[in-house]
DRENKOL-201596 format. One record per atom (N, C-alpha, C, O): residue in three letters; x, z, y. Coordinates in steps of 0.001 Angstrom, whole numbers, plus 500000, padded with zeros to 6 digits. Each point is the difference from the previous one (the first is absolute). Example, Ala and Ser with C-alpha at 12.3 -4.5 7.8 and 13.67 -1.06 7.14 Angstrom:
! residues 2
ala513190507800494310/ala499110500000501190/ala500900500000501200/ala501036500665499981/ser498614498615501069/ser500820500060501190/ser499230500730501090/ser500509500169501108/
! end
This chain:
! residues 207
unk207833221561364476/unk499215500224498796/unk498820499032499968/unk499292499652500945/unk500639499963497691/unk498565498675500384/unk499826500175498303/unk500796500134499071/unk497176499759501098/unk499405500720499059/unk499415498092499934/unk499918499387501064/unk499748499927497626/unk499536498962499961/unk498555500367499375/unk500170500858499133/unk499192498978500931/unk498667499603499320/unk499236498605499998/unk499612499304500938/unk500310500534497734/unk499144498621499317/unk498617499918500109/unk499263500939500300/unk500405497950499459/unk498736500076499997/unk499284499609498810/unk500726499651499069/unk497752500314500685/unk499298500330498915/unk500281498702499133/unk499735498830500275/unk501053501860498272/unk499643499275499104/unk501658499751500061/unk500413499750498868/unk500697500249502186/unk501245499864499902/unk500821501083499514/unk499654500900499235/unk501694498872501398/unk500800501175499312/unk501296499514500875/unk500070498994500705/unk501067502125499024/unk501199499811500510/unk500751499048499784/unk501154499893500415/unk498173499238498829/unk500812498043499362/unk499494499551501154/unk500555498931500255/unk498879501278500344/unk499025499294501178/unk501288499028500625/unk501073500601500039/unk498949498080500417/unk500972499299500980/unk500572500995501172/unk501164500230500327/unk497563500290500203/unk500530500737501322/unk500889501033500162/unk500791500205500920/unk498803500937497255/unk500624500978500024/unk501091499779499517/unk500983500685500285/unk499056498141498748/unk501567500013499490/unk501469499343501027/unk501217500175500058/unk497512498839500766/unk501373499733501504/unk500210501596500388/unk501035500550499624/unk498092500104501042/unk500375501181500955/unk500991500612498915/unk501174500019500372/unk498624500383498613/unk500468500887498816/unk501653499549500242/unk500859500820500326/unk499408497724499450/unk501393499218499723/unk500487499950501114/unk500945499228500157/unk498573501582500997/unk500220499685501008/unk500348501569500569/unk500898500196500818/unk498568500488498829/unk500593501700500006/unk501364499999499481/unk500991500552500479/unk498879498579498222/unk500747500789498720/unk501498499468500691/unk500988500735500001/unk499021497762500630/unk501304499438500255/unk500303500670501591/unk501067499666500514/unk498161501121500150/unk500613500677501191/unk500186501379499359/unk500118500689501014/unk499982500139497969/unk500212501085499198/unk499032501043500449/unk500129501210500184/unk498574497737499973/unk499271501346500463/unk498905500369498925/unk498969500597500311/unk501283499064498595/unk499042500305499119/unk499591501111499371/unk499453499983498898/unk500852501309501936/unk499511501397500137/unk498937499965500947/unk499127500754499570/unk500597498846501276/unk499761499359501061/unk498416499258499592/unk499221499555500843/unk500576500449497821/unk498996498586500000/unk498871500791498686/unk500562500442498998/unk497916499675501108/unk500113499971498907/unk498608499241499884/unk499397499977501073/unk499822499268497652/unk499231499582499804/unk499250499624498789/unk499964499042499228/unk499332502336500946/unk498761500209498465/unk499248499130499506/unk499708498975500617/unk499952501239498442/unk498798498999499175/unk498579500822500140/unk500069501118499489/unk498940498630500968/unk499233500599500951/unk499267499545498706/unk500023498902499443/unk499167502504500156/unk498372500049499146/unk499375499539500516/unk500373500003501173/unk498307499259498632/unk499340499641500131/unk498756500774500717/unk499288499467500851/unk500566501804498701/unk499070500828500677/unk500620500134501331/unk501206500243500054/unk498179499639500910/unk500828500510501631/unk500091501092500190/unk500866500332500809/unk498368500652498602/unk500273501441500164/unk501552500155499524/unk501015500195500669/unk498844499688498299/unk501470500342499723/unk500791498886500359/unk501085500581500014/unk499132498469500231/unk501027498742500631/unk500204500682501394/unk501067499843500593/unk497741501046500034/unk500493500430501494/unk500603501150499908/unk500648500436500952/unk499246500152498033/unk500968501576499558/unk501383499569499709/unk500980500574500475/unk499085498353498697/unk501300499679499844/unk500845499656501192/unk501083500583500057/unk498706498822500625/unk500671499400500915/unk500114501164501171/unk501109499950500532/unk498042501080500006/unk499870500999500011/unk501297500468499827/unk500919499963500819/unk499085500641497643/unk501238500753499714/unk501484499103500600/unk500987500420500604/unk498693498397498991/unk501659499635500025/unk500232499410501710/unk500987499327500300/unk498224500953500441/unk499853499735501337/unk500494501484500913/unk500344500225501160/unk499483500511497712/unk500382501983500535/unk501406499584499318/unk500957500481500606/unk499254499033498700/unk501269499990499129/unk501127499725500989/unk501071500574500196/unk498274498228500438/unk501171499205500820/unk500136500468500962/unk501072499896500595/unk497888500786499902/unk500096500527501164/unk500640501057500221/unk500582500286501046/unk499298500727497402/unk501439501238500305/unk501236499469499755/unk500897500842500025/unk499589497547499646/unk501023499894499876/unk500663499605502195/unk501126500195500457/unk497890499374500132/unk500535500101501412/unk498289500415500642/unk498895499473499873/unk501756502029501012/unk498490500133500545/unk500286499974501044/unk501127499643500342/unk497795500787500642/unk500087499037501447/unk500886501092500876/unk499649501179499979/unk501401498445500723/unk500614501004500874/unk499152500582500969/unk500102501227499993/unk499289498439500638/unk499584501246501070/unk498213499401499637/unk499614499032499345/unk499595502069501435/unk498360499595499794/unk499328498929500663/unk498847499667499727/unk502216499525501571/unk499678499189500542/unk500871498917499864/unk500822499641500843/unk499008499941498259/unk501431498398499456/unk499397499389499614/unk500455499377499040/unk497999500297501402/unk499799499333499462/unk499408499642498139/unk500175500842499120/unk499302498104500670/unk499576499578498935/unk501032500984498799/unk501170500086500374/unk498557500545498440/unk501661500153499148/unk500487499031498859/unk499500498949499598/unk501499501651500049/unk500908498663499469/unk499610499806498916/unk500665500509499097/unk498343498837500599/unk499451499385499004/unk499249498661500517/unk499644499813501163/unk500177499269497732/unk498771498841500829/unk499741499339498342/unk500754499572499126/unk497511500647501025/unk499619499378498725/unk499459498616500281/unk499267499661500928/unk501360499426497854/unk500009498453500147/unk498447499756498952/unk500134499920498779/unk498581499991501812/unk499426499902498837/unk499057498429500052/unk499523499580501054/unk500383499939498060/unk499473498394499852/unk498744500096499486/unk499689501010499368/unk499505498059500809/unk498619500209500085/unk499122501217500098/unk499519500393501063/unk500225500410497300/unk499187500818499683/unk500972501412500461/unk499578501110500326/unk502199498305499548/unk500670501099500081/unk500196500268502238/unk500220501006500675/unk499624497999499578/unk499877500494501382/unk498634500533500312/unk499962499799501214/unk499253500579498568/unk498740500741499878/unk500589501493500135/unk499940500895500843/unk500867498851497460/unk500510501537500056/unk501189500236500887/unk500191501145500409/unk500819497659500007/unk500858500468501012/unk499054500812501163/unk500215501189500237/unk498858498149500371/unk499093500681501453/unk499714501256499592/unk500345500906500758/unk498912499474497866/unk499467501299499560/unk501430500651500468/unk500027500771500960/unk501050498915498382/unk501206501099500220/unk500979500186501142/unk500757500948500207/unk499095498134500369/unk500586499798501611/unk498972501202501022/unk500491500767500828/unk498218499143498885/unk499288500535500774/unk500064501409499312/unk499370500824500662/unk501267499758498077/unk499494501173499334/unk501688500494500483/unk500046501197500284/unk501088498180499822/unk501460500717500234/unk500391499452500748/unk501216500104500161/unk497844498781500951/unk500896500069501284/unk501314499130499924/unk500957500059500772/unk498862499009497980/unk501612499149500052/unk499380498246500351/unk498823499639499986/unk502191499659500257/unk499802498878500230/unk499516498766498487/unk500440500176498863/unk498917499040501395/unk499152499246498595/unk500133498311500495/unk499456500018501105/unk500858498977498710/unk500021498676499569/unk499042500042498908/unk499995500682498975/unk498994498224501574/unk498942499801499587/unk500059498204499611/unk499578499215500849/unk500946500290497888/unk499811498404499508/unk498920499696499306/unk499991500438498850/unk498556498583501697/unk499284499867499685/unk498835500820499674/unk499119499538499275/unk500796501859501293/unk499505501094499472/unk497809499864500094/unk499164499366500645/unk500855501391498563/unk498716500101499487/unk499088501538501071/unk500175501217500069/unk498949497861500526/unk500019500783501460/unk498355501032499324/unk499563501116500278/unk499998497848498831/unk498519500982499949/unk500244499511498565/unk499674498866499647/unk501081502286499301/unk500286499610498972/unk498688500653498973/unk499632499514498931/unk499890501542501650/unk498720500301499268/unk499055498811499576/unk499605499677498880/unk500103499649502639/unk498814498662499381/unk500644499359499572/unk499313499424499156/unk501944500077500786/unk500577498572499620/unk500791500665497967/unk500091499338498967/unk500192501764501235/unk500057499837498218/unk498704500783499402/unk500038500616498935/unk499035499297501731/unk498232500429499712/unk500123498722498874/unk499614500492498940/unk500685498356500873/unk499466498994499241/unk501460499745498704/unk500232499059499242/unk500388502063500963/unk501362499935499175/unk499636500858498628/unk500606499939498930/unk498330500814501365/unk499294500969498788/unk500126499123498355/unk499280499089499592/unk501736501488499807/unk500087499466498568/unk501697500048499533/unk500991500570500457/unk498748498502498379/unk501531499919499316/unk500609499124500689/unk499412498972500333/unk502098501302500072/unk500730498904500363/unk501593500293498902/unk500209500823499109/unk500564498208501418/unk501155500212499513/unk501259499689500559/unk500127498794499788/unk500966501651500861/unk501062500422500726/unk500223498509500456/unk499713499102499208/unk500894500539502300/unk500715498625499645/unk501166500031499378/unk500358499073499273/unk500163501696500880/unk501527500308499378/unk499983500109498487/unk501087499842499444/unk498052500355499947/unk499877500707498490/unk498903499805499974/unk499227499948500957/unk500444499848497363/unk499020500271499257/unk499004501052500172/unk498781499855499906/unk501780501089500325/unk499535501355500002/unk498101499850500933/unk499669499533501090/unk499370501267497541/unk498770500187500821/unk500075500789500752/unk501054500626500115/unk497512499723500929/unk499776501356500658/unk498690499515500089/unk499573498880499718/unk499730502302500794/unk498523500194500470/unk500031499675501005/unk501203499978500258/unk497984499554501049/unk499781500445501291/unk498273500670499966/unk499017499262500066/unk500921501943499842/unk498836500877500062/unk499328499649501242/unk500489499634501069/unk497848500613498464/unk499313500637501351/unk499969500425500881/unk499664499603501116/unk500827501637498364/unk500431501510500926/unk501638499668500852/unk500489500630500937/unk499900498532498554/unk501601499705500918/unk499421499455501052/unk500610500206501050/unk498130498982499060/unk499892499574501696/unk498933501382501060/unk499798500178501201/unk499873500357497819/unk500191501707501182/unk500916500240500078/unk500215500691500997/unk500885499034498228/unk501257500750500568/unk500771499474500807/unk500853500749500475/unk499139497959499925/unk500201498975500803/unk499334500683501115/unk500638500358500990/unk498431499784498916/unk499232500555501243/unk500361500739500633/unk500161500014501220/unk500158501283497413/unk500427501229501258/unk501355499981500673/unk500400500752500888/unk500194498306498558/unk501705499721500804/unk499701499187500999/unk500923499786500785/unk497986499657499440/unk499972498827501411/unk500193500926501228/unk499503501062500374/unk501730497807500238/unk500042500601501433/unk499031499170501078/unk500083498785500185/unk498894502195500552/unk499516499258501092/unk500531499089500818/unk499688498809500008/unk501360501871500906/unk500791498710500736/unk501629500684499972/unk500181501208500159/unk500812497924499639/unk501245500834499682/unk500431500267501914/unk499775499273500968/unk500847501965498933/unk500845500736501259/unk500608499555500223/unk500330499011499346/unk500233501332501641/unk501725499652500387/unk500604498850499604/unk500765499913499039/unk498906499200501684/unk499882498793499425/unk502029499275499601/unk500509499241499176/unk499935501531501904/unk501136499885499891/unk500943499937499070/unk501155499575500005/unk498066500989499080/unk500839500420498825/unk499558498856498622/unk500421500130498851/unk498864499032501514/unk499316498993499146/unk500630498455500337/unk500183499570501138/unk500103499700497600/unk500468498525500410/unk499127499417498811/unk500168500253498807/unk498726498797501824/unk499538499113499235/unk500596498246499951/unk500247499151500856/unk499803500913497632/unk500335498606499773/unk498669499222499357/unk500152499866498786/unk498919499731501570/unk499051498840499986/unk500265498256499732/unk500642499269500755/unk498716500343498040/unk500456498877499592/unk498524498992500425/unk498966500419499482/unk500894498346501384/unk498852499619500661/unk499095499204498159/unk498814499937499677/unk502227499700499718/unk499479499387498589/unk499947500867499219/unk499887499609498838/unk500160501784501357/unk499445500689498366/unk498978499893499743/unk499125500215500839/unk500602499422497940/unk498572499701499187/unk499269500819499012/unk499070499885499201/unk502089501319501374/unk498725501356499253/unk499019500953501384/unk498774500102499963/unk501904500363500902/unk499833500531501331/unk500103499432500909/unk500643498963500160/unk498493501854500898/unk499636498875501021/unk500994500700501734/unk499878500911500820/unk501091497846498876/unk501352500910500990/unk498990499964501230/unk499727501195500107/unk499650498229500756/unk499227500809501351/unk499322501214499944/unk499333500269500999/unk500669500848497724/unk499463500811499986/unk501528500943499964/unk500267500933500757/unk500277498724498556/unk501635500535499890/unk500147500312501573/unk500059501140500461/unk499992497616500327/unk500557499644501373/unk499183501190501045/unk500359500527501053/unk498332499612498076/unk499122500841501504/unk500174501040499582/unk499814500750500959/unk500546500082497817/unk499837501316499574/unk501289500339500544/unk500015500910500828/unk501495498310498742/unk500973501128501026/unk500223499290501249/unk501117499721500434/unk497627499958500203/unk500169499485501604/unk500817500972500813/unk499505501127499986/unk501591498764500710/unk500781500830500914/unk501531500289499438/unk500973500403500637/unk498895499178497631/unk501311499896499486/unk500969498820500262/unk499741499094500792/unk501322500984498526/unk501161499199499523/unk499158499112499349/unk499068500613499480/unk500875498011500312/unk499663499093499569/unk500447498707499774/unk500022499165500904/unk500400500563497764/unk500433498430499520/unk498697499388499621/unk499347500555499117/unk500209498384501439/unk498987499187499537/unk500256498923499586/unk499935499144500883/unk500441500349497779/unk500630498837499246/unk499026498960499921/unk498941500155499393/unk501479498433501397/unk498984499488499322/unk500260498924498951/unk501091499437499908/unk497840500290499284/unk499943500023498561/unk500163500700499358/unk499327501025499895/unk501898498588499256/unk500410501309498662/unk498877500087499232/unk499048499230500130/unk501005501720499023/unk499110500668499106/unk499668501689499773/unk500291500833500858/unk499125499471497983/unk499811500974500340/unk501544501183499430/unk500332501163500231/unk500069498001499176/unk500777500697499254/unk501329499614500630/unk501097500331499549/unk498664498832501695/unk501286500313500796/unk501183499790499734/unk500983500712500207/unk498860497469498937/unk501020499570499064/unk501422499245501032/unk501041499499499576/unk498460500681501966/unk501212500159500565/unk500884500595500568/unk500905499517500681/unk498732502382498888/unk500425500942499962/unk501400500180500961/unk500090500621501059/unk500939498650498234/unk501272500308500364/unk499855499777501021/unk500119500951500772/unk499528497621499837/unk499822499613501598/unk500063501479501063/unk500599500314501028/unk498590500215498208/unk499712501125501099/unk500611501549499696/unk499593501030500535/unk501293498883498647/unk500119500968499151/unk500991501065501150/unk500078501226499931/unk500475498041500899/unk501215500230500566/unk499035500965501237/unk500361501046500539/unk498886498519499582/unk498869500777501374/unk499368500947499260/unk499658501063500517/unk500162498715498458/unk499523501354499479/unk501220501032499560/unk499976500922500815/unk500800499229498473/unk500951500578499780/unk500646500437502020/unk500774500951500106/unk498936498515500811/unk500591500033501688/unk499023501419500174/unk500422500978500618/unk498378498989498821/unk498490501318500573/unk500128501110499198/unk499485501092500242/unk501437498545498472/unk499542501175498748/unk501345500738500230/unk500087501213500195/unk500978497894499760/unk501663500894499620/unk501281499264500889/unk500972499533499407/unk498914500431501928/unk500654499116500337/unk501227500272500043/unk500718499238500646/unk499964502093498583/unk501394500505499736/unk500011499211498718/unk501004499335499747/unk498201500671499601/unk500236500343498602/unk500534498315499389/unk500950499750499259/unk498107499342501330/unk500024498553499362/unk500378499231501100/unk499245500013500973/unk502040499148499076/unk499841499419501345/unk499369498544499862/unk499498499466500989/unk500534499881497737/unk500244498780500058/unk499500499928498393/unk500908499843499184/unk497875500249500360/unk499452500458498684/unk500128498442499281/unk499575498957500495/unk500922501149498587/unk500141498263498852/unk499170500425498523/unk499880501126499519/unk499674497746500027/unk499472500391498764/unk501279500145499364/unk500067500351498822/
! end
């Protein structure tokens, strides 16, 4: 089961989500996959994901109380690996973290205003009050580290990957160097990520 989350201002057109997506769909696991269009407020973007993270999880729950991580693993990219850690650490499942947004409170502190989708036209707000809510989802330092695989790009030019690198110190770690932030050589690595999240599920993931 693998929960995707985007990051701010994207959507499920995203490059990353539509490889993983085409990449479920041609191993027939696209029960298996799912990936929302996340509001803009984080309160509710972390409820959502929330629900459909319980969703997947009653579709396989964990056999015994000691197995380990359960069968779920949320894939979340920048702003959305923020919320992967919030939910890894809130149900105990495994999270892939691409490019993720480690202290997303201060860093979309200066995002306050109108923007508009990359994918679409479409406006939204980013409120005030959404970076308290940023706040109250910050995890101090994530657990169990085991259950975490960071992918770090050394050229992203929104976040600063040595902060990525020290926050899940003790994890799984790809440290790319160059790239960008948006991780436009994705596939390269796609195959190691799909190896941490579902390694029944995808053997050999193609766009």
């Amino acid at each position: 089961m693998i929960l995707y989350l985007h990051g701010f201002r994207s959507s499920p057109q995203s490059y990353k989500a539509r490889l993983m997506a085409n990449a479920m769909k041609a191993a027939g696991r696209e029960d298996q996959w799912a990936c929302p269009q996340l509001p803009a407020d984080p309160a509710a973007a972390a409820a959502l994901a929330l629900d459909l993270a319980t969703t997947l999880l009653d579709r396989a729950p964990r056999a015994t109380p000691d197995a380990g991580p359960r069968a779920l693993t949320v894939v979340g990219s920048s702003l959305g690996g923020f919320y992967a850690t919030w939910l890894a650490e809130r149900l105990d499942c495994k999270a892939i973290l691409l490019n993720p947004a480690v202290h997303a409170a201060r860093d979309l502190a200066t995002q306050v205003g109108s923007h508009t989708q990359f994918h679409s036209d479409d406006p939204f707000e980013f409120k005030p009050e959404y970076v308290e809510a940023l706040r109250t989802l910050t995890v101090a330092a994530p657990t169990s580290l085991d259950r975490y695989f960071l992918v770090a790009a050394t050229g992203d030019e929104v976040l600063d990957w040595t902060e990525m690198r020290d926050f899940y110190a003790g994890a799984r770690q790809r440290i790319i160097p160059g790239s960008d932030h948006g991780l436009s050589d994705f596939q390269t690595w796609m195959p190691e990520v799909f190896a941490f999240a579902a390694p029944d599920a995808v053997a050999t993931p193609q766009s």
